[in-house]
C-alpha positions in Angstrom: 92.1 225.3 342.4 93.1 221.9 340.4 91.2 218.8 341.1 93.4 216.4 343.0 93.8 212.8 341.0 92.1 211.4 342.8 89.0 213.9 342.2 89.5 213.1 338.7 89.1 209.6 338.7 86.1 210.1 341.2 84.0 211.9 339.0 85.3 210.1 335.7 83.3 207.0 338.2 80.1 209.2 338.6 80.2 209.8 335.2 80.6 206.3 333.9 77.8 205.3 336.7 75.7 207.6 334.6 76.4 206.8 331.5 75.8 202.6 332.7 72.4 204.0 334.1 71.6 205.9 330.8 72.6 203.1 328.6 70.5 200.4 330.6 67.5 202.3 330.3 67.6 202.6 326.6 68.5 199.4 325.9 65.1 198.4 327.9 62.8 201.0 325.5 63.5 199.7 322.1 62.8 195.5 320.9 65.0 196.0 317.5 67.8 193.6 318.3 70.7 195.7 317.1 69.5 198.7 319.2 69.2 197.0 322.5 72.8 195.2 321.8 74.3 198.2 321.3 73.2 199.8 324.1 73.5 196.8 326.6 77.5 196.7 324.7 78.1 200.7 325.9 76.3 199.8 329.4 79.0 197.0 329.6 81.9 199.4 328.6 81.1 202.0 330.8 81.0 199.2 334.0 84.7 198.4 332.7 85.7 202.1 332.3 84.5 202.4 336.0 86.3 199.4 337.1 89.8 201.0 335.3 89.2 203.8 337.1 88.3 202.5 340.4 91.9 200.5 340.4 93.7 203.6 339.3 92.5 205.4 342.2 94.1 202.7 344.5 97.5 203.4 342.3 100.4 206.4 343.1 97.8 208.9 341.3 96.6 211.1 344.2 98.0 211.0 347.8 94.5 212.0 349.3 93.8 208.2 349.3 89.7 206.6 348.6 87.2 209.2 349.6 84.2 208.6 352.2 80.9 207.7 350.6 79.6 210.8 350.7 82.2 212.9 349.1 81.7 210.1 346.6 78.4 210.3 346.6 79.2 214.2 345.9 81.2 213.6 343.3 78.8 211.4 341.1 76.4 214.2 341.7 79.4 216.5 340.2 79.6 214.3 336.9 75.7 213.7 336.5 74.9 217.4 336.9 77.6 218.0 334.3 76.7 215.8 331.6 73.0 216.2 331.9 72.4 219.6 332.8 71.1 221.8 335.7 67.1 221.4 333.6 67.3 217.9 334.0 67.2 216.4 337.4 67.5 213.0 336.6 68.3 209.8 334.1 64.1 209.5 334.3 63.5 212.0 333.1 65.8 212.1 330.4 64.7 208.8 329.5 61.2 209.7 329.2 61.7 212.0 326.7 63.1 209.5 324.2 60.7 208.2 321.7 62.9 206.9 319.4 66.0 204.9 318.4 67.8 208.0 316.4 66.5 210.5 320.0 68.3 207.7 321.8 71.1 208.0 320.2 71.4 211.9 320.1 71.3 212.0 324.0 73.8 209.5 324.1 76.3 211.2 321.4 75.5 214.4 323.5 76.0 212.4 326.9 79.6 211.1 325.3 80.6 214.8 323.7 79.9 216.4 326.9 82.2 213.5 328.9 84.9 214.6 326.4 84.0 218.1 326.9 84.5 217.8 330.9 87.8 215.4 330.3 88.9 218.0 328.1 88.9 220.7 330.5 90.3 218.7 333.2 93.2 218.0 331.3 93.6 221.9 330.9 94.5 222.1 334.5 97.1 219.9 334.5 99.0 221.0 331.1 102.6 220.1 331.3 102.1 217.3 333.8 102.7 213.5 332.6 100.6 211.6 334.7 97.3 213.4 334.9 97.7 214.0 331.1 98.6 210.5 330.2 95.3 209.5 332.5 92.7 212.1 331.4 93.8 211.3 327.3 92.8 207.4 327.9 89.8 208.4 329.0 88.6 210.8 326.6 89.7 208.0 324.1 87.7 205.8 325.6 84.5 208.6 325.3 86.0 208.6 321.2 84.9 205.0 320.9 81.7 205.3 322.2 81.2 208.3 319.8 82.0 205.9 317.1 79.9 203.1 318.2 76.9 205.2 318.0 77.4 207.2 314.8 77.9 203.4 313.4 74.2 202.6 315.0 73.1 205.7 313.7 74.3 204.9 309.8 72.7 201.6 310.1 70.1 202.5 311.7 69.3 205.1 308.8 70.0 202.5 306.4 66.9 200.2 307.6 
């Protein structure tokens, strides 16, 4: 059974409340300047990513209309679970296994490939169909940039 629009742009906001979490906690490890910017930048992004989607979902894009806070609650749970995985229960944890800029970095490139993995396969459900496409390609291009934005930190961080 396809995820309803609506379901879509629900988890794409549990997802982007993750990744704000994720980012906020690394930009609080590290003291190099350019690290913590970077990170406070894609903690900023993913806020404004969840505010696009959370007046999307108040658009013509699903008739099921704004969930209760629990299945929203569920849903966040969805997106977390899928971008961290079931071995990791939560952002904690996965941030107390970071000891460095560059492992920093990899769980967030990870974080981001696995967002575009999951957008990816949403869009397969709804091949042929304008709207959900249109909506599920901005988002994954929106995962793209933050994919670029930490390959850049990477290189420069190398560089140093």
């Amino acid at each position: 059974m396809a995820y309803s629009l609506n379901e879509i742009i629900d988890i794409a906001i549990g997802i982007e409340d993750t990744g704000f979490e994720f980012y906020t906690e690394c930009g609080e490890i590290f003291k190099d300047p350019l690290i913590k910017d970077v990170f406070g930048f894609l903690a900023r992004e993913e806020l404004a990513h969840k505010r696009t989607f959370q007046s999307l979902r108040s658009s013509d894009y699903g008739k099921s209309g704004v969930p209760t806070e629990e299945y929203y609650l569920y849903l966040k749970a969805i997106g977390s679970a899928r971008l961290f995985g079931e071995q990791k229960k939560n952002i904690v944890r996965v941030i107390s296994e970071i000891t460095t800029p560059m492992a920093a970095i990899k769980n967030a490139l990870a974080l981001e490939k696995e967002s575009i993995l999951f957008y990816t396969e949403m869009k397969e459900l709804y091949r042929g169909e304008k709207k959900p496409t249109e909506l599920v390609n901005t988002i994954i291009d929106e995962e793209r940039k933050h994919v670029a934005t930490l390959y850049d930190l990477s290189q420069k961080i190398r560089l140093t």
